[in-house]
Each structure stands twice: as structure tokens, then as C-alpha cells.
C-alpha positions in Angstrom: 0.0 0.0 0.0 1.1 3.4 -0.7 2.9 5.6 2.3 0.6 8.9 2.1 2.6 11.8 3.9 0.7 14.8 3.1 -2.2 16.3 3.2 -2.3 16.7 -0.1 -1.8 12.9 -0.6 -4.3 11.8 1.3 -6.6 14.6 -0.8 -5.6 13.1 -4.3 -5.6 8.8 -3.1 -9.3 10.0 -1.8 -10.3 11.8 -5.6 -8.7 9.4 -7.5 -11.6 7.0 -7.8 -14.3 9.8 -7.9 -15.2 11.5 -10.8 -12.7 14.9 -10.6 -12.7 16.2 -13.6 -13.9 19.9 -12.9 -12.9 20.8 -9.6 -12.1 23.8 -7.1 -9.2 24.7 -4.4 -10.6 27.1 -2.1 -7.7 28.8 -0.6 -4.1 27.8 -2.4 -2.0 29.8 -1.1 1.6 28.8 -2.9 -0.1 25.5 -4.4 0.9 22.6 -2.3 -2.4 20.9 -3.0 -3.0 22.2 -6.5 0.3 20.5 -7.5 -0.1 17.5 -5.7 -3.8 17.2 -7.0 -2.5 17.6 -10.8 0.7 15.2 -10.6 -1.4 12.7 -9.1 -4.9 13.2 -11.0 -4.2 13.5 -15.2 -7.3 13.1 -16.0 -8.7 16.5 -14.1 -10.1 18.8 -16.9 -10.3 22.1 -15.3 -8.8 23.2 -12.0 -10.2 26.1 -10.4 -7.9 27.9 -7.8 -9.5 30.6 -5.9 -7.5 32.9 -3.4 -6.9 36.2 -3.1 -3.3 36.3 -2.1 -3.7 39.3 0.1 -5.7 41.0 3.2 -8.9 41.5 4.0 -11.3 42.2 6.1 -10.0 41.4 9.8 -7.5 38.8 8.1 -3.9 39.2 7.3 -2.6 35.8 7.5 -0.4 37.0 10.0 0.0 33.1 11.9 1.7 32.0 8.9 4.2 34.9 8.9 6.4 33.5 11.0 10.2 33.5 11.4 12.3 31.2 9.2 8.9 30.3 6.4 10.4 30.6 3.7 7.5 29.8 1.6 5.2 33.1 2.6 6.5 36.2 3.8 4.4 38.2 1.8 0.6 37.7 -0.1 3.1 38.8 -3.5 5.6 36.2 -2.3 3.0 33.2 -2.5 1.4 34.3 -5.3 4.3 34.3 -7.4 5.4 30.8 -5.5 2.3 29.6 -6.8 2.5 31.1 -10.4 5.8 29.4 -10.9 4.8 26.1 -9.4 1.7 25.6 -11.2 3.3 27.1 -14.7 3.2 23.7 -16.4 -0.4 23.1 -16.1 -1.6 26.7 -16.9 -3.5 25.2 -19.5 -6.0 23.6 -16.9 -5.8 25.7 -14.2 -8.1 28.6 -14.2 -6.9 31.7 -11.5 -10.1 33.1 -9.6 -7.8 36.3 -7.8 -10.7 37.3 -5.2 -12.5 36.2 -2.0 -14.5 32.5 -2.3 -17.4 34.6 -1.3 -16.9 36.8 -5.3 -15.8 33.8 -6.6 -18.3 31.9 -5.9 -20.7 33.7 -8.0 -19.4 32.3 -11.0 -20.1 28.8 -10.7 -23.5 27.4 -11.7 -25.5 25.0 -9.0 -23.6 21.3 -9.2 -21.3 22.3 -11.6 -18.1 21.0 -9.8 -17.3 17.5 -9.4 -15.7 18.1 -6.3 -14.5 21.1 -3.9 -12.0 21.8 -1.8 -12.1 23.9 1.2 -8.8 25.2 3.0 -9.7 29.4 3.0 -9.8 31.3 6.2 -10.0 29.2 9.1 -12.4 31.2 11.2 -16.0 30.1 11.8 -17.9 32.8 10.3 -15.8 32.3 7.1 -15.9 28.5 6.8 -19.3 28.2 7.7 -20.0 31.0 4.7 -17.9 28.5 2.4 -19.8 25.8 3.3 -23.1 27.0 2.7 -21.5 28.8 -0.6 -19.7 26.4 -2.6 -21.6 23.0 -1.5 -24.4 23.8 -3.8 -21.9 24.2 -6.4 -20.8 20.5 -6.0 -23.1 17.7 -8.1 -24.8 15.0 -6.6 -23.2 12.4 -6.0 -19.8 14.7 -6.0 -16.8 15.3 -3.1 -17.1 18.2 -0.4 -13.5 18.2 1.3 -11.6 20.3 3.3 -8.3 20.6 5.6 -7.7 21.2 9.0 -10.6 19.1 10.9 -9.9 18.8 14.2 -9.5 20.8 18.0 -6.9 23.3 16.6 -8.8 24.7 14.6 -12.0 24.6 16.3 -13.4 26.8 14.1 -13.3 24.3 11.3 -14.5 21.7 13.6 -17.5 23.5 14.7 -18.6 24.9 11.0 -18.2 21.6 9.4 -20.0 19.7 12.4 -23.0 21.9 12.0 -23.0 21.5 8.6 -22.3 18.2 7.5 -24.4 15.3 8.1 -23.1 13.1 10.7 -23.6 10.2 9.0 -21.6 11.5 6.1 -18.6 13.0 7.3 -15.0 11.3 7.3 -12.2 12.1 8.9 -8.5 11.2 7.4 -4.9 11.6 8.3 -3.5 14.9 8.0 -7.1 16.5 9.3 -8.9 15.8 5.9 -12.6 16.0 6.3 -14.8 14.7 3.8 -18.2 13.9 2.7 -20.0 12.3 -0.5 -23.1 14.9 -1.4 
């Protein structure tokens, strides 16, 4: 069996039998998932990768500005991490530069085959991406996300209020998941 040792991993062993050929990344930051997801998954179509690599109301991203990360000192910094990262699949990645809450409006009802969900960890704004971008996913398609668990209770609480019990499934690496 394969050794999974990322997030990201766990993400793409999880898609790979699902349909995932339109999909979206809700929060990239410098593309750790978007790269994994496209070495791993060929036959995904169209890769939507919404973030809006900087500030905004009451968020700065300040907790991962921290001494000695290299990969983000700056929103400019991951941005152009992720631009050079993702360059050889530019022809299936399509960049939505804003907030999931603008982005959003650009998707039609179930027109994803699956989302995932790794934005602003805060309650208010997971719970908003929850109710947002789940009624862009099919039936039948993948609702993921990162970070379920007590350190980010705010996850934990959003996606417990939201997601049917019966449902929900919790991986390694904090991956939460559920089949619509």
C-alpha cells in the first residue's frame, strides 16, 4: 500500500476514484495541493484555484508569517510561489484572484465534481464556504476540506453543524470529507 505523507496525498488517493474532472481549491496559497492534485490526477479537466493572495477584512494571514517560512513572507511572495509552481499546467488551471465569497458567484448549481475547502480558518468564514460552494458541488460529488480537528475549532464547529453526521470522514493529516 502506498505511504501517504501529506495532506495533499491523502486529498488526491481520496479523488482518485471519484469523478474529478472539474474541480475547485478554495484557498491555495503557494499550491501545495493544486500541485499535488495535478501530478497525481491526469485526468482532471479544469482546475479552479480561488484565493486572493492578500488582506482583507479582519485577516492578514499574519499566523503564517512567522520567522524562518520561507515559503510566505508576503501575499506577492505566495502568489508568485504559486504562479511558478503551477506554470506547467496553466493550460488547466483557471486563477479566480478574489474572495471565495466573489468567486463563488461564478459557478452554476452542481457544476463541480468536487471542492476543496482550506480558505480562512475562522468560523464565520468556513461556515460562509460551506453554505456557498456545497451547492456548487453535483450530486453524488466530493465536499472536502483541511484542518478538521481541535486546533482549529473553528473548522471543527462549521463543518460539524453542517455536514451530516452520517456523512462525514475524517482522514490523516485533518482531511474532512463527505459524498453529497
Amino acid at each position: 500500500m502506498e505511504s501517504l505523507n501529506t495532506h495533499s496525498e491523502v486529498l488526491a488517493n481520496l479523488l482518485k476514484p471519484r469523478m474529478h474532472e472539474v474541480g475547485c481549491e478554495v484557498g491555495v496559497h503557494t499550491g501545495d495541493t493544486t500541485i499535488e492534485l495535478l501530478k497525481k490526477l491526469s485526468n482532471i479537466k479544469i482546475y479552479h484555484a480561488v484565493d486572493p493572495w492578500e488582506s482583507y477584512e479582519k485577516y492578514d494571514g499574519s499566523k503564517y508569517r512567522k520567522p524562518g517560512n520561507k515559503k510566505f513572507k508576503t501575499w506577492s511572495a505566495a502568489l508568485e510561489a504559486f504562479n511558478e509552481r503551477t506554470k506547467e499546467y496553466k493550460k488547466k488551471i483557471t486563477v479566480h484572484r478574489m474572495t471565495s465569497v466573489e468567486a463563488v458567484k461564478g459557478f452554476g448549481n452542481e457544476s463541480l465534481d468536487w471542492v476543496f475547502i482550506d480558505a480562512n480558518h475562522e468560523y464565520p468564514y468556513i461556515k460562509e464556504n460551506l453554505e456557498l460552494w456545497v451547492p456548487k458541488v453535483k450530486v453524488g460529488g466530493f465536499v472536502s476540506g483541511h484542518d478538521y480537528g481541535n486546533k482549529w475549532a473553528g473548522i471543527k464547529k462549521a463543518v460539524d453543524e453542517l455536514v451530516p453526521k452520517n456523512k462525514l470522514h475524517i482522514e490523516p493529516f485533518y482531511i474532512w470529507w463527505y459524498i453529497k
